[in-house]
C-alpha positions as CSV (number, residue, x, y, z in Angstrom):
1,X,108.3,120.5,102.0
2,X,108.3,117.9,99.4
3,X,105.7,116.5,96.9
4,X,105.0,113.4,96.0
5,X,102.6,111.1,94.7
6,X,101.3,107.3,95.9
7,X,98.6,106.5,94.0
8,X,97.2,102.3,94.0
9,X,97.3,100.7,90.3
10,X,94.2,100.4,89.0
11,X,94.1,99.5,85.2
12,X,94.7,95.9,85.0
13,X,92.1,93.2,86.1
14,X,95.0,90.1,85.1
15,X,98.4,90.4,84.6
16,X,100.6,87.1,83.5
17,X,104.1,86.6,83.5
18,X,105.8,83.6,82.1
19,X,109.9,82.8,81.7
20,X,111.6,79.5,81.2
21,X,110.7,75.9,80.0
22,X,110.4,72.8,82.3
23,X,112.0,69.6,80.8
24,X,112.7,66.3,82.0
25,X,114.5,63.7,80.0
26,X,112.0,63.5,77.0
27,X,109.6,66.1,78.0
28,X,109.0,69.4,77.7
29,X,106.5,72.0,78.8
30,X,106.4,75.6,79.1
31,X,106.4,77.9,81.0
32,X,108.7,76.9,83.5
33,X,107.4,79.5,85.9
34,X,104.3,81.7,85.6
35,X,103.2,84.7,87.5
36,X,99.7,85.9,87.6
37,X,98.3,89.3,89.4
38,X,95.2,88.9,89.6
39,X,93.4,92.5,90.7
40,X,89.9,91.3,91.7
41,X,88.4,87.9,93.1
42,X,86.4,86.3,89.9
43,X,84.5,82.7,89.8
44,X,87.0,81.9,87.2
45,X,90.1,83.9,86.2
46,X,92.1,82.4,83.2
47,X,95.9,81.9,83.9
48,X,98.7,80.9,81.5
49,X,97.7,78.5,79.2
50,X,100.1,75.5,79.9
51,X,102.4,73.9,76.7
52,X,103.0,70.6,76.2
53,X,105.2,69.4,73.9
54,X,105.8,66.0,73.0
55,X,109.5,65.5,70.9
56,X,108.6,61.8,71.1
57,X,107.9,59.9,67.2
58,X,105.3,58.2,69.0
59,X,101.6,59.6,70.6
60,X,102.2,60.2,74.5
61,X,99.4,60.5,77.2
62,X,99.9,63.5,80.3
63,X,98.5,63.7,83.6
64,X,98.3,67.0,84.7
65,X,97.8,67.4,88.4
66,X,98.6,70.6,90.8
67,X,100.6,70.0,93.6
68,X,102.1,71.8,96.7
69,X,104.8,74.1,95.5
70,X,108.2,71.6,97.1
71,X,111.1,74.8,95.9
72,X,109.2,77.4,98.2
73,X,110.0,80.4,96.0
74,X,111.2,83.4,97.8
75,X,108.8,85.7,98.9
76,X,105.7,83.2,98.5
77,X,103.7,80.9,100.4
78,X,102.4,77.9,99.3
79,X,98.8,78.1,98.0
80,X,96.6,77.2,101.1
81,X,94.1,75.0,99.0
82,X,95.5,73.5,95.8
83,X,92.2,73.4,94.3
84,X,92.0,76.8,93.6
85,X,94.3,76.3,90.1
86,X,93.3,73.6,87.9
87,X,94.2,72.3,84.1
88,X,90.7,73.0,82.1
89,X,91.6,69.3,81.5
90,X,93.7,66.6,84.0
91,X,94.7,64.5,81.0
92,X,95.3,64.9,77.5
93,X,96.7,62.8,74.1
94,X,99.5,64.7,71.8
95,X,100.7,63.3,68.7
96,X,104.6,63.1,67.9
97,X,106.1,66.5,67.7
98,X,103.1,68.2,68.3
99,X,102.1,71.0,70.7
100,X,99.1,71.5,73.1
101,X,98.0,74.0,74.9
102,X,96.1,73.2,78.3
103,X,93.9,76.4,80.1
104,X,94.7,76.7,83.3
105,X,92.1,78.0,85.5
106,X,92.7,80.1,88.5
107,X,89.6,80.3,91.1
108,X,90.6,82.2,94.7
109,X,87.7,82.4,96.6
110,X,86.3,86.3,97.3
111,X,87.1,86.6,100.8
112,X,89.0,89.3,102.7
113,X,91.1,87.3,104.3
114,X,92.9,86.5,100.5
115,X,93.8,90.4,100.1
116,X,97.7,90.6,99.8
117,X,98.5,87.3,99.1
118,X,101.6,85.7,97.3
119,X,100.9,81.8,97.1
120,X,103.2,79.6,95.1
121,X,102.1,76.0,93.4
122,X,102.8,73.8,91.1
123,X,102.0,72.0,88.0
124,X,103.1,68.2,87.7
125,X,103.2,66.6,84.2
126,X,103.5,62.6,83.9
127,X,103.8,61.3,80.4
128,X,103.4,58.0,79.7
129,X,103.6,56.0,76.2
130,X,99.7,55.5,74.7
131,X,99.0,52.1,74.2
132,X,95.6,51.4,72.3
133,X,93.0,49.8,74.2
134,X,93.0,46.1,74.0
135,X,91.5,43.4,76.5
136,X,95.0,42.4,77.9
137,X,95.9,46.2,78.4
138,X,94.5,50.0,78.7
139,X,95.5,52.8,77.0
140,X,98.1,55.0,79.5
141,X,99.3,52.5,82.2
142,X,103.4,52.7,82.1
143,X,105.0,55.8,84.0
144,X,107.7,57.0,82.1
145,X,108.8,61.0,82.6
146,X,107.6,63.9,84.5
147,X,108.4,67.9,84.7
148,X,107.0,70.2,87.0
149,X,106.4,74.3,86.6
150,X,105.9,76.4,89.1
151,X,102.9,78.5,89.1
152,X,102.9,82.2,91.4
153,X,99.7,83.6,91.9
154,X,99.3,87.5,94.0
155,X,95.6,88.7,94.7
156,X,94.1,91.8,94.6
157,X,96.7,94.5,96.7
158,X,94.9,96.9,99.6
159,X,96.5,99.2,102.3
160,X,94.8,97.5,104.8
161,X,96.0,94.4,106.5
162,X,93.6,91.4,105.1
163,X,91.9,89.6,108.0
164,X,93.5,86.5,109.2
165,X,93.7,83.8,106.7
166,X,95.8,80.2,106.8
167,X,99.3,82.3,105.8
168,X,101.8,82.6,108.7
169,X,102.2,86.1,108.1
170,X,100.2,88.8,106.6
171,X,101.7,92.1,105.0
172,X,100.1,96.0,103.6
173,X,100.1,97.2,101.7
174,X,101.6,94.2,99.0
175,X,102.0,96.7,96.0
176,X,103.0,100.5,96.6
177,X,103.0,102.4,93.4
178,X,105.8,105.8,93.5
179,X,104.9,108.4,90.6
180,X,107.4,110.7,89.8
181,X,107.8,113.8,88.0
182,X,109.9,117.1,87.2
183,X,107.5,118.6,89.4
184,X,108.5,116.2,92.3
185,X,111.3,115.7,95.0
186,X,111.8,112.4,94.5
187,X,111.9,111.3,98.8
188,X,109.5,109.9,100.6
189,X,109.0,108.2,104.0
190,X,106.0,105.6,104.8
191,X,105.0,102.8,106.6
192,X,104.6,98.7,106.0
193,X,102.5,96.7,108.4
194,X,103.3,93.2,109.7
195,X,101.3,91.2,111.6
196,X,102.3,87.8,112.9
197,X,99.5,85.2,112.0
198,X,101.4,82.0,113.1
199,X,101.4,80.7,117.0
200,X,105.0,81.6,117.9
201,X,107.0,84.8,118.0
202,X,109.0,85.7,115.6
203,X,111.7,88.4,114.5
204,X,111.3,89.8,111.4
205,X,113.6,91.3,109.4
206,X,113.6,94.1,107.1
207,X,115.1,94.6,104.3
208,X,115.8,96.3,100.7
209,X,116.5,93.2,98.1
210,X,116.9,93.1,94.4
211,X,116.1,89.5,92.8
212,X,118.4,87.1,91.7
213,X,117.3,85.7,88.2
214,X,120.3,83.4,88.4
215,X,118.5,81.2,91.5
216,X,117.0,78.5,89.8
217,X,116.3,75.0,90.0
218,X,116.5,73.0,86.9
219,X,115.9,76.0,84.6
220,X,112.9,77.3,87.0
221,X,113.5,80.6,89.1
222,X,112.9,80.2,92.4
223,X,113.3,83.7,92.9
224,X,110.9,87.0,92.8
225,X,109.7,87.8,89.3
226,X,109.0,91.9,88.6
227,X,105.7,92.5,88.0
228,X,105.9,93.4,84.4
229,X,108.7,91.3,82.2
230,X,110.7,93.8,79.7
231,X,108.9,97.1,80.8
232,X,110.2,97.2,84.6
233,X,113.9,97.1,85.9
234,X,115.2,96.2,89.0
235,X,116.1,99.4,90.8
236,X,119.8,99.3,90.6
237,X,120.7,100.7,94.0
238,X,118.8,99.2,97.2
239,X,119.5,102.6,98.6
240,X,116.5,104.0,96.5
241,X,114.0,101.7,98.3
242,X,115.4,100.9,102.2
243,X,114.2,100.0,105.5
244,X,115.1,103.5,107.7
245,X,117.4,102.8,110.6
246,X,116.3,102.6,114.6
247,X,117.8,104.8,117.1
248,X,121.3,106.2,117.6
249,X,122.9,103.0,117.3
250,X,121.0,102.7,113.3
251,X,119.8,99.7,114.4
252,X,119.3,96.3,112.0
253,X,115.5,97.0,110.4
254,X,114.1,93.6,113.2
255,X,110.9,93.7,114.8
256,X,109.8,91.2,116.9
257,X,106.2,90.5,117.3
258,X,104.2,88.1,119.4
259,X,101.4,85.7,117.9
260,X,98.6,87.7,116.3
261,X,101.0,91.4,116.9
262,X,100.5,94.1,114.4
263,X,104.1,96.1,113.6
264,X,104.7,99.2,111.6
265,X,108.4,99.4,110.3
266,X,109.2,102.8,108.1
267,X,110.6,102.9,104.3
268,X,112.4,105.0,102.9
269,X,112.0,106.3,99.1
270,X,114.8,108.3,97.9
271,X,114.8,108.5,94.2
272,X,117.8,110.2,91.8
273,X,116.7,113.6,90.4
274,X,113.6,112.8,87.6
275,X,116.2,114.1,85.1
276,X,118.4,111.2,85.8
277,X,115.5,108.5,85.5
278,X,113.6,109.9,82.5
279,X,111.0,107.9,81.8
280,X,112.0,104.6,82.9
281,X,109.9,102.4,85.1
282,X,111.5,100.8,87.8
283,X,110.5,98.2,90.7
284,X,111.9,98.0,94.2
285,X,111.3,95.1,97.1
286,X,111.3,95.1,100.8
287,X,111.9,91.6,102.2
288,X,110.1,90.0,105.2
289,X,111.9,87.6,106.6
290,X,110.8,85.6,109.9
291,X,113.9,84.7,111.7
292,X,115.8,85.8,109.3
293,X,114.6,82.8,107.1
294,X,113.5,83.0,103.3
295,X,111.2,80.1,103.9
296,X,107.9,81.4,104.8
297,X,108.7,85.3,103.8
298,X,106.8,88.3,102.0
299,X,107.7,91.3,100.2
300,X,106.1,94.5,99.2
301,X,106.6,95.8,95.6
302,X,107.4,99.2,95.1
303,X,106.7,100.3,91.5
304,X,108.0,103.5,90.3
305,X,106.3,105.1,87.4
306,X,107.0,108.8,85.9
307,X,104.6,110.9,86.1
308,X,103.7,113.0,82.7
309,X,102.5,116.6,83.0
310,X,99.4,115.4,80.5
311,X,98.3,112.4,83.3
């Protein structure tokens, strides 16, 4: 008999994870991409403050907006109701080669159906050339540049399936912490739930899948960011985190479920000795694919965390 421990992360309310800059010809803001985990529903949660940066020897007027996310990062959905992440302010003046920094405010409504979620946006920036206001002319009028960032938001994770929302697909549980120790055989087996919230069948596949940094569109990832930037590594072997095989035949990990079908596929955790991962944290991901298709998927994160004999 094994031991070993799943225990739900609880000491973070926010959690923000930025990488990259977004430029266009003449502009530049950062981040180019932003995560943010946010662990319970709040009126108002503050996200990333957005950068602006004008390298222009003249004043500039931006337009911030936030707009369906177009690159459909891996993993994510796009944010049911765009209205739920706004600038603090939609435009703004900077002088030449100054910086400014625009709050962004993130607002998901507290409703169980938003459990689980992994909803992808993003941020447009126009700048145009400020023009003082005269009576042949007002102040902002010519288009000139724009840059984009992409903005990832995940809500608060439960081992339940959330009720029914507006997402095709809903997942549980979306984060699974894995504490190990000396004390521990590091193997596990347990099981993710699917349920198929669109109005068509689909087959979904399953599988073990380590991020791709290198997937990006101008300087943006479009791929899965770990939870935790410089503390977390990819596991380095999918083997350690895997969908278990079906049947004699070890099966491809597919289910196939019918509109508003619940599926349970079982993952297998099966960690080096605790003497060859030390005290490293790692992260693993299980892929959900519908028709074998990246747009429209989900994951679940599996973070592993060493155990101390003082916790």
């Amino acid at each position: 008999m094994f031991k070993y421990w799943i225990k739900l992360i609880s000491s973070f309310v926010l959690i923000t994870i930025t990488l990259s800059t977004a430029f266009g010809a003449g502009i530049y803001i950062e981040p180019g991409a932003s995560l943010t985990y946010v662990r319970i529903f709040e009126a108002e949660t503050p996200g990333r403050p957005l950068r602006i940066i004008n390298i222009n020897p003249s004043p500039m007027v931006y337009e911030i907006s936030v707009v369906a996310d177009e690159h459909r990062v891996k993993g994510y959905i796009p944010l049911p109701d765009t209205t739920w992440v706004r600038p603090a302010i939609n435009n703004v003046r900077v002088e030449p080669y100054d910086t400014l920094e625009v709050p962004i405010i993130i607002s998901i409504p507290n409703d169980p159906a938003n459990n689980n979620r992994a909803w992808g946006c993003e941020l447009s920036v126009v700048q145009s050339k400020w023009e003082e206001e005269t009576i042949e002319s007002r102040a902002g009028t010519q288009l000139q540049l724009g840059a984009r960032a992409t903005w990832l938001i995940e809500t608060p994770a439960i081992f339940e399936l959330p009720n029914k929302g507006k997402d095709p697909l809903s997942i549980s549980p979306s984060i699974q912490p894995v504490h190990y120790s000396e004390q521990t055989v590091n193997q596990a087996e347990l099981d993710i739930k699917i349920r198929n919230d669109s109005d068509e069948t689909h087959e979904y596949h399953v599988l073990s899948y380590i991020p791709n940094w290198g997937d990006t569109i101008m300087g943006r990832v479009l791929d899965i960011f770990p939870l935790t930037i410089d503390e977390n590594d990819w596991i380095p072997d999918p083997q350690w985190i895997r969908p278990k095989p079906k049947g004699v035949l070890k099966r491809a990990p597919v289910i196939k479920l019918a509109p508003g079908e619940v599926g349970e596929y079982p993952v297998l955790i099966d960690l080096p000795p605790s003497e060859e991962l030390g005290r490293r944290r790692f992260e693993g991901v299980i892929l959900i694919k519908p028709d074998d298709q990246f747009v429209g998927s989900r994951f679940v994160r599996f973070i592993i965390n060493p155990r101390y004999e003082d916790d």
